[in-house]
N, CA, C and O atoms as a DFTB+ gen file, in Angstrom:
496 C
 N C O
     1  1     -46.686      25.450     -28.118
     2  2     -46.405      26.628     -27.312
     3  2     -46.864      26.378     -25.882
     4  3     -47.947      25.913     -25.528
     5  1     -45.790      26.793     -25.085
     6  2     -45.703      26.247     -23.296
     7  2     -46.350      27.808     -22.899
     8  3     -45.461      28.659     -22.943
     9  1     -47.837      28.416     -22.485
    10  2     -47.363      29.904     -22.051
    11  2     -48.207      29.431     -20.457
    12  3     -48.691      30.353     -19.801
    13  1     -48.313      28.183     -19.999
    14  2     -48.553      28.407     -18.281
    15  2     -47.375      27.490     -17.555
    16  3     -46.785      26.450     -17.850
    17  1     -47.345      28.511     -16.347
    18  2     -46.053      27.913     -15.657
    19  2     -46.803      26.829     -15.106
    20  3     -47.914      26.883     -14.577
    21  1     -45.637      25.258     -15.397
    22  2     -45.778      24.275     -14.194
    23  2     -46.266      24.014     -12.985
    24  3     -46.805      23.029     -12.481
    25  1     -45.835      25.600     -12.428
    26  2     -46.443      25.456     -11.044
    27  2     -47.504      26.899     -11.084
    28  3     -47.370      28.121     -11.151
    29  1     -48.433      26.052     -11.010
    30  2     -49.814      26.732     -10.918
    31  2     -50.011      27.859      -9.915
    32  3     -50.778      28.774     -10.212
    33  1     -49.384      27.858      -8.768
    34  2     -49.139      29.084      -8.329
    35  2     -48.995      30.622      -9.074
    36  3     -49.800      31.537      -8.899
    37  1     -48.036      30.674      -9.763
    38  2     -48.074      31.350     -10.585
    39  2     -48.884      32.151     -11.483
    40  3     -49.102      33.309     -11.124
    41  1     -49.298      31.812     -12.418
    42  2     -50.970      31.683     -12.620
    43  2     -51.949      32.091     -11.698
    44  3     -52.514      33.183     -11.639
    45  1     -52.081      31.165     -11.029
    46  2     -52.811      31.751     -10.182
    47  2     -53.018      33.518      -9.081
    48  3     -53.808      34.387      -8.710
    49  1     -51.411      32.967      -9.039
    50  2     -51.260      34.643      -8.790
    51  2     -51.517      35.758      -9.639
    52  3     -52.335      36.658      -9.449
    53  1     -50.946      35.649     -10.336
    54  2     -51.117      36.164     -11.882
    55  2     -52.763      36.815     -12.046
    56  3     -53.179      37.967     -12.168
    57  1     -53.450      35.461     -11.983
    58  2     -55.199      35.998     -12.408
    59  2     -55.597      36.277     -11.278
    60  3     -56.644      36.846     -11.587
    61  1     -55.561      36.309     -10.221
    62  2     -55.893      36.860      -8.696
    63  2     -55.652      38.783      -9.426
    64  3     -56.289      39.646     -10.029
    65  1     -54.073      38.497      -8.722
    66  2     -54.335      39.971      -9.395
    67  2     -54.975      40.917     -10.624
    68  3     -55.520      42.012     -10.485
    69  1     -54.801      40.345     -11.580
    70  2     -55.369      40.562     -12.806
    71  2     -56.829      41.046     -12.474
    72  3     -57.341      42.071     -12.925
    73  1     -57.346      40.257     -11.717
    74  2     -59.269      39.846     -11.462
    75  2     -59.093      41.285     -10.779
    76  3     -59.743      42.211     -11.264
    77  1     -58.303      41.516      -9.746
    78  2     -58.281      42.421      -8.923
    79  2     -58.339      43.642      -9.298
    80  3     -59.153      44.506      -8.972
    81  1     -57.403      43.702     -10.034
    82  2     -57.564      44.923     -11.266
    83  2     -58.345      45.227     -11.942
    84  3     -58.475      46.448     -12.035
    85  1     -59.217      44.434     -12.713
    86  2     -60.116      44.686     -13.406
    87  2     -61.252      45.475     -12.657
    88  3     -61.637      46.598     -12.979
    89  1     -61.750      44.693     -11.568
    90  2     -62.907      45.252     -10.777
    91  2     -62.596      45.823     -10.114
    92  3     -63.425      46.706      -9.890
    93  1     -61.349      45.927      -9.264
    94  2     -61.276      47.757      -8.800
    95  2     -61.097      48.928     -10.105
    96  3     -61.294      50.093      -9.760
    97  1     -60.811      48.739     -11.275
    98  2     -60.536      50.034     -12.104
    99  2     -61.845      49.864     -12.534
   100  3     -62.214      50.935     -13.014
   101  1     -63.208      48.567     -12.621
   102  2     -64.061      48.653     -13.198
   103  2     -63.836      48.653     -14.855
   104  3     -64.682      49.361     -15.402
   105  1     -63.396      48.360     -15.290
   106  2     -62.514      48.247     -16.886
   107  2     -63.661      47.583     -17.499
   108  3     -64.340      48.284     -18.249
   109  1     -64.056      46.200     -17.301
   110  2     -65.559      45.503     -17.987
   111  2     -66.027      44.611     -17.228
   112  3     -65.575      43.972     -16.278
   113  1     -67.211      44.656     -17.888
   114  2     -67.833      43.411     -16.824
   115  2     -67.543      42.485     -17.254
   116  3     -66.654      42.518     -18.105
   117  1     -68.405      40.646     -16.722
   118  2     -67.793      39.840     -16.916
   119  2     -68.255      39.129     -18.171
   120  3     -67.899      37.997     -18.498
   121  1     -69.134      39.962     -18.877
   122  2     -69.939      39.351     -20.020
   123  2     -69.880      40.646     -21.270
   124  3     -70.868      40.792     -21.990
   125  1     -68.660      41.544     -21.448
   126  2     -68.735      42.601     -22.346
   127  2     -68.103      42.043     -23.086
   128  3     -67.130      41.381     -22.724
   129  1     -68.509      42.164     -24.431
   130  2     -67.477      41.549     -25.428
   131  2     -66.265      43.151     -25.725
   132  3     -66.462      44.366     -25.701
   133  1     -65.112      42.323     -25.969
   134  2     -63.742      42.822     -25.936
   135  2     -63.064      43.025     -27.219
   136  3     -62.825      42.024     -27.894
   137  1     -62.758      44.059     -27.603
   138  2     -61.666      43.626     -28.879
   139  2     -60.653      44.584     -27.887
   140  3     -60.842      45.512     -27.102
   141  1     -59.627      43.921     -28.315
   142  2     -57.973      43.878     -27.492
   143  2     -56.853      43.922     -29.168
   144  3     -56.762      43.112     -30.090
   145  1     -56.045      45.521     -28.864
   146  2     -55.386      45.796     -29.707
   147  2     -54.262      44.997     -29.280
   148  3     -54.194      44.960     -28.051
   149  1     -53.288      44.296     -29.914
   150  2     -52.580      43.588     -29.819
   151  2     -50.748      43.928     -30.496
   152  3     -50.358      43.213     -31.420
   153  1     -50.169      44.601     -30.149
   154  2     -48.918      45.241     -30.502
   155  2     -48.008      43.957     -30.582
   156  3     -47.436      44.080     -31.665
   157  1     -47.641      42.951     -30.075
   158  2     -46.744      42.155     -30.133
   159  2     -45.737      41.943     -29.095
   160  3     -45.181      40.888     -28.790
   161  1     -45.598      43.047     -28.629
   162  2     -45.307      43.314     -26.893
   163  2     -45.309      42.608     -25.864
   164  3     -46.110      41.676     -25.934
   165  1     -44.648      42.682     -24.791
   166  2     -44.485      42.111     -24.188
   167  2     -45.782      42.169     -23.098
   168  3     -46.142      41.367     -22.237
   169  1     -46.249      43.306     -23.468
   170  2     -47.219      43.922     -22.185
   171  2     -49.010      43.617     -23.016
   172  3     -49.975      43.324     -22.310
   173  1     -49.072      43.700     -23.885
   174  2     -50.465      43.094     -24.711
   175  2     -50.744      41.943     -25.237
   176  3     -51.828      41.482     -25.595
   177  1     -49.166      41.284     -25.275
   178  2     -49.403      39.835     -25.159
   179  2     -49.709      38.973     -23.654
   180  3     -50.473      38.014     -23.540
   181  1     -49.090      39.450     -22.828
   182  2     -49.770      39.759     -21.662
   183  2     -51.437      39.658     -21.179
   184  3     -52.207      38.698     -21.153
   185  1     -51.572      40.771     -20.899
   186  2     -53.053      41.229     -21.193
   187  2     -53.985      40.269     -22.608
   188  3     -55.190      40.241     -22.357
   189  1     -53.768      39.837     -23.402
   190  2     -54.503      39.185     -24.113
   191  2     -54.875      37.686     -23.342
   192  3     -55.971      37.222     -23.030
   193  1     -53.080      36.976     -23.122
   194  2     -53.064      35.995     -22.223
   195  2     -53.986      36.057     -21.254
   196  3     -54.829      35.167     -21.366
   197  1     -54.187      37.007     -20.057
   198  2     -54.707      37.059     -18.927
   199  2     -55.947      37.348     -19.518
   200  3     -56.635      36.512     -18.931
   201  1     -56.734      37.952     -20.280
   202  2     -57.952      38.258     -20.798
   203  2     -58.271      36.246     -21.142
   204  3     -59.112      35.574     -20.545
   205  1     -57.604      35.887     -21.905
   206  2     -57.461      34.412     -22.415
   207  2     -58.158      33.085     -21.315
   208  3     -58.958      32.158     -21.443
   209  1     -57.297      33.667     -20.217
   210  2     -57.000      32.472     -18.783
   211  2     -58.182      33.227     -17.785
   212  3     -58.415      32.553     -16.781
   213  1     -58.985      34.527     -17.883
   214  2     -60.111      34.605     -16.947
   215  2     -61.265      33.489     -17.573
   216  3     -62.048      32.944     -16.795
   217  1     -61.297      33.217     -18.961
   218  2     -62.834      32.606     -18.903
   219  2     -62.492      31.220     -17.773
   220  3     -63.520      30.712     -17.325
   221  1     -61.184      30.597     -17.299
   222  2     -61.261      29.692     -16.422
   223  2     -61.503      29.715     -15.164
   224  3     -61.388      28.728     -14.437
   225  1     -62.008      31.308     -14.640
   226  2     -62.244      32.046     -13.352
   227  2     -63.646      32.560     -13.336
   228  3     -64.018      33.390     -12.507
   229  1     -64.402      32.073     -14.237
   230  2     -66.067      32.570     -14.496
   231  2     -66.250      33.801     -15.128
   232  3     -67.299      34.418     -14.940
   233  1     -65.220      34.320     -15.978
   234  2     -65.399      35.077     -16.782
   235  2     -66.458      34.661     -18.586
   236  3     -66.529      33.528     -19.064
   237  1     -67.001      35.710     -19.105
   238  2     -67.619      34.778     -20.246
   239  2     -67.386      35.514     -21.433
   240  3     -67.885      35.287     -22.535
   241  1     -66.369      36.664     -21.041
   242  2     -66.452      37.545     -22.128
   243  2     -65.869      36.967     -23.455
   244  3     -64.996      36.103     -23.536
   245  1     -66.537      37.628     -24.525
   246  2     -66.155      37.128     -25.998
   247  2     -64.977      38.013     -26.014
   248  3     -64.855      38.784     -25.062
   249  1     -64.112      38.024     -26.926
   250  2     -63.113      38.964     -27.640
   251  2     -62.551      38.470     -28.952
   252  3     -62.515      37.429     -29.608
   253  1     -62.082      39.858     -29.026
   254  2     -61.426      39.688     -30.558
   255  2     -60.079      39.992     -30.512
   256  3     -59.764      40.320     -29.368
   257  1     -58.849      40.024     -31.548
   258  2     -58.110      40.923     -31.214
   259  2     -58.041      41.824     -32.509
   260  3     -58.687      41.536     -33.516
   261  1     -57.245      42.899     -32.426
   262  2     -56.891      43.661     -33.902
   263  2     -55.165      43.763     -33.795
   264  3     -54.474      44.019     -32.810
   265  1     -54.869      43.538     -34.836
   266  2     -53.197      44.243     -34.630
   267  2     -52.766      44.997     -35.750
   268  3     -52.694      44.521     -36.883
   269  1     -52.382      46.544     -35.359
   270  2     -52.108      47.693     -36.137
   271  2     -50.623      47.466     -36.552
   272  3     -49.700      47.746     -35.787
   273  1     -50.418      46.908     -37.888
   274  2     -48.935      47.553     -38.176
   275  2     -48.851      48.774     -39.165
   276  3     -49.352      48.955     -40.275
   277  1     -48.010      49.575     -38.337
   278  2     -47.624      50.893     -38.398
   279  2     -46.596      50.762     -40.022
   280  3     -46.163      51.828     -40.459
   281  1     -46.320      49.637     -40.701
   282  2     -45.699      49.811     -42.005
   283  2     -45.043      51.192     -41.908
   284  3     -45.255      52.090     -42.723
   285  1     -43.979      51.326     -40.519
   286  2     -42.950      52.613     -40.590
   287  2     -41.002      51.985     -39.977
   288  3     -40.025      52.718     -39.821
   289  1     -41.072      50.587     -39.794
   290  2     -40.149      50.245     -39.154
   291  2     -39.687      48.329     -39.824
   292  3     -40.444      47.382     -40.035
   293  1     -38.637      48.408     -39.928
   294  2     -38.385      46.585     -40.229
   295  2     -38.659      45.586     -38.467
   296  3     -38.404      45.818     -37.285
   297  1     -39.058      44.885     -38.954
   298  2     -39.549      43.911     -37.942
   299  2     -41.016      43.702     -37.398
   300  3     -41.498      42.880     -36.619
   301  1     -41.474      44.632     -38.021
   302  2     -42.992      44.736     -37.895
   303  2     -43.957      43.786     -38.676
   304  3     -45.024      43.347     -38.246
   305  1     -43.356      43.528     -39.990
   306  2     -43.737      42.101     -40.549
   307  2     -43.472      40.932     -39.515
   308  3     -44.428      40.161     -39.438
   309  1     -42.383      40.617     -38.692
   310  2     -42.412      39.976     -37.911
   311  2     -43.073      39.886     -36.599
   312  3     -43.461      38.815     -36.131
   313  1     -43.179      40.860     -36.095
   314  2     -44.167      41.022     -34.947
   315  2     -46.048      40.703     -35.236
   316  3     -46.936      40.270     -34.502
   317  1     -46.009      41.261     -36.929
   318  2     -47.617      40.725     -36.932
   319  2     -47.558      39.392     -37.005
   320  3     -48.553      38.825     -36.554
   321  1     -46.402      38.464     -37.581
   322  2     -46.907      36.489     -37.646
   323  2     -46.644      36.346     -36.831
   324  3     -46.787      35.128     -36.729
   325  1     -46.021      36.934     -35.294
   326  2     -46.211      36.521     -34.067
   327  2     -47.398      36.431     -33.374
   328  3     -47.923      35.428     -32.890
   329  1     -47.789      37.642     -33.374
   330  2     -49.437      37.873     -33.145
   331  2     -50.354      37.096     -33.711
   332  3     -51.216      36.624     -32.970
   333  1     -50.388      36.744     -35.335
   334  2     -51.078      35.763     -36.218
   335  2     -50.607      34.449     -35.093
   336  3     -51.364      33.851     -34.329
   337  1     -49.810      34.335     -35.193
   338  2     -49.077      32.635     -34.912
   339  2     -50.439      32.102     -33.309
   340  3     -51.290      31.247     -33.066
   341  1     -49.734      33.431     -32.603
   342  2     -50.165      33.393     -30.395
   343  2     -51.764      33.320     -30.800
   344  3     -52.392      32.427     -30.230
   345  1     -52.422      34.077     -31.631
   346  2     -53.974      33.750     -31.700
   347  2     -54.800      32.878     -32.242
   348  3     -55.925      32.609     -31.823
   349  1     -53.956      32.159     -33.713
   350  2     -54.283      31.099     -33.785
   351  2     -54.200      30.117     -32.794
   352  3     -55.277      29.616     -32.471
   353  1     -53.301      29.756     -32.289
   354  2     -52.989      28.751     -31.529
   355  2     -53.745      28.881     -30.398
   356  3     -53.923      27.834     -29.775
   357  1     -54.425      30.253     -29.794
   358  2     -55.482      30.168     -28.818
   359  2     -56.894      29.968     -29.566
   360  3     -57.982      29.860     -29.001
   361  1     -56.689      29.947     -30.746
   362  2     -58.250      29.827     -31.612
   363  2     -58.837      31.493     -31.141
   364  3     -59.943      31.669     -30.630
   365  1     -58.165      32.252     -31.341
   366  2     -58.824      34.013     -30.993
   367  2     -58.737      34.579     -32.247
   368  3     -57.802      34.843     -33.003
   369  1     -60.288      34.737     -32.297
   370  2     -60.421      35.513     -33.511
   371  2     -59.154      36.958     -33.633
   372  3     -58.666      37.670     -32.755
   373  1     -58.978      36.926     -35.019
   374  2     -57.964      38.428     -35.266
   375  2     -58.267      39.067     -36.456
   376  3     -58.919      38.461     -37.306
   377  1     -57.849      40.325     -36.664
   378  2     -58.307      41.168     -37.955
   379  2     -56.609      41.848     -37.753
   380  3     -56.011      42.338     -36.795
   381  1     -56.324      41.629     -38.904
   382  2     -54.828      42.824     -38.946
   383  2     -54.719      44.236     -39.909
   384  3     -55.436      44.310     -40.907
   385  1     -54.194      44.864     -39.714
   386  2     -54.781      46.398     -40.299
   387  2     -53.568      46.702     -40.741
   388  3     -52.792      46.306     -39.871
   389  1     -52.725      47.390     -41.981
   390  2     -51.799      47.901     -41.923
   391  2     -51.722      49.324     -42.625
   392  3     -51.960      49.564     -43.808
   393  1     -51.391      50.094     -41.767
   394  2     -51.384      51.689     -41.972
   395  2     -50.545      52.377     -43.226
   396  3     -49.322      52.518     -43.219
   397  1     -51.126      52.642     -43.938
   398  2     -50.129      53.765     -44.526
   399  2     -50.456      54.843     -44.502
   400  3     -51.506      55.181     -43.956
   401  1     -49.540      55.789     -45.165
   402  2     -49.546      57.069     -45.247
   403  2     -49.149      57.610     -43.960
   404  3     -49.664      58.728     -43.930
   405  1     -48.384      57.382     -42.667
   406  2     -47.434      58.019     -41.972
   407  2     -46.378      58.967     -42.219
   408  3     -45.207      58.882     -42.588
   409  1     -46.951      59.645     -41.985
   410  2     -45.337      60.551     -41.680
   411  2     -44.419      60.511     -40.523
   412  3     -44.786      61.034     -39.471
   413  1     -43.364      59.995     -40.602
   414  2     -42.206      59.740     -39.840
   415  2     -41.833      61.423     -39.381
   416  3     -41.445      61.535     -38.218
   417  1     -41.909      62.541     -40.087
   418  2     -41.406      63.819     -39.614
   419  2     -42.206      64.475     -39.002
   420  3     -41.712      65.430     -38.403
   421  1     -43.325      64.334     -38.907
   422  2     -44.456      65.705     -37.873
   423  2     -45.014      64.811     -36.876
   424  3     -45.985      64.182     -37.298
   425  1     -44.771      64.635     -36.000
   426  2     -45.691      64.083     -34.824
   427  2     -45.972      62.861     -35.132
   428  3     -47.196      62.768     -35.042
   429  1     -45.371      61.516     -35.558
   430  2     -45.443      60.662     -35.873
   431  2     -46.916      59.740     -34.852
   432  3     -48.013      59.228     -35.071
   433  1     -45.825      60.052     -33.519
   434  2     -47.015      59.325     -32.302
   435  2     -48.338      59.633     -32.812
   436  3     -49.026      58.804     -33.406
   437  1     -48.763      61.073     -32.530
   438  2     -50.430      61.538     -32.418
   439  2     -50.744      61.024     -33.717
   440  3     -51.829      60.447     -33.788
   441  1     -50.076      61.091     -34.735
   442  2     -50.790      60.153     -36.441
   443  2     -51.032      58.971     -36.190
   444  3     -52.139      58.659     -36.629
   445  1     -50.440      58.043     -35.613
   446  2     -50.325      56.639     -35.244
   447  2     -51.434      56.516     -34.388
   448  3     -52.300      55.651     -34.521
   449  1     -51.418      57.169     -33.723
   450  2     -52.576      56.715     -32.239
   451  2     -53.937      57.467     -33.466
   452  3     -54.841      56.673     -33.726
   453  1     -54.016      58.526     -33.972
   454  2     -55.000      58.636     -34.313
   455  2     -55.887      57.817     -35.498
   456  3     -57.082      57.766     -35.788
   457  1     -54.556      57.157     -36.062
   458  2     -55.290      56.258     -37.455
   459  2     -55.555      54.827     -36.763
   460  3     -56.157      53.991     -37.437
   461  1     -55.289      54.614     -35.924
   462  2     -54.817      53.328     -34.743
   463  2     -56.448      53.392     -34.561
   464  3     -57.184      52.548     -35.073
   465  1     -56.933      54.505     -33.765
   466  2     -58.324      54.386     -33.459
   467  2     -59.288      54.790     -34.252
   468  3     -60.447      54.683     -33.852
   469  1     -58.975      55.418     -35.725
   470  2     -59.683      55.442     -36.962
   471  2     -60.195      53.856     -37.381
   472  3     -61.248      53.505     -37.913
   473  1     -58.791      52.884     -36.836
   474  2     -59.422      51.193     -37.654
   475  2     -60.047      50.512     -36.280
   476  3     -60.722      49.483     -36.314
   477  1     -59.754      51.172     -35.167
   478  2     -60.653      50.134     -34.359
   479  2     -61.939      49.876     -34.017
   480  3     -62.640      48.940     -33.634
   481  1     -62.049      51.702     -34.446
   482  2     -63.482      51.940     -34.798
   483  2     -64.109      51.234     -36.056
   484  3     -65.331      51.368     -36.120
   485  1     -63.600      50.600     -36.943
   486  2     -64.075      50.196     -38.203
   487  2     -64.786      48.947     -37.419
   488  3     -65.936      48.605     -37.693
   489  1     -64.029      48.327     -36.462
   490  2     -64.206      46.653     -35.988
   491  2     -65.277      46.878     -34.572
   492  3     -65.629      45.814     -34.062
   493  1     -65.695      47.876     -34.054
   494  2     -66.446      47.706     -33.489
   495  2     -67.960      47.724     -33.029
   496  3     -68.285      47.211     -31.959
């Protein structure tokens, strides 16, 4: 797996901003250990990456990741051995969780987000 561009620029830009972000929103310091929910996404695979590529910027933080499948949709078996696959291959620890008991008819979201942070709390 190829995930840094050739030309280091890139990257570099990339964790410039990233760095930038972090310490203006104040999000963590540079030694908090992290667990990072991991959806499969385009945007938390992301963010895991860039969490990944600061310890080469004097970052020291530990992390973990978790990834919630929602067991309410097909392809979601596939999205977790993606996630399995991207963290092995960075050697990042992972724990995977899979939800049942959703209801698809009452407020699906607020059930999801709320059992979502019922298991992250288990891991932290």
């Amino acid at each position: 797996m190829q995930f840094i561009s050739s030309d280091t620029r890139y990257t570099n830009r990339f964790i410039s901003h990233f760095m930038k972000f972090i310490e203006e929103h104040k999000l963590f310091d540079k030694d908090d250990e992290l667990l990072i929910t991991v959806s499969g996404g385009v945007d938390s695979i992301a963010l895991l990456f860039g969490v990944h590529i600061l310890q080469r910027y004097g970052y020291s933080n530990s992390y973990r990741v978790i990834h919630i499948h929602h067991n309410s949709r097909q392809g979601q078996d596939d999205e977790q051995d993606f996630v399995l696959k991207f963290c092995q291959h960075l050697n990042i620890p992972i724990t995977t969780k899979k939800l049942k008991d959703l209801d698809g008819e009452s407020n699906f979201e607020n059930n999801a987000r709320i059992k979502r942070y019922e298991s992250c709390l288990l891991y932290t």
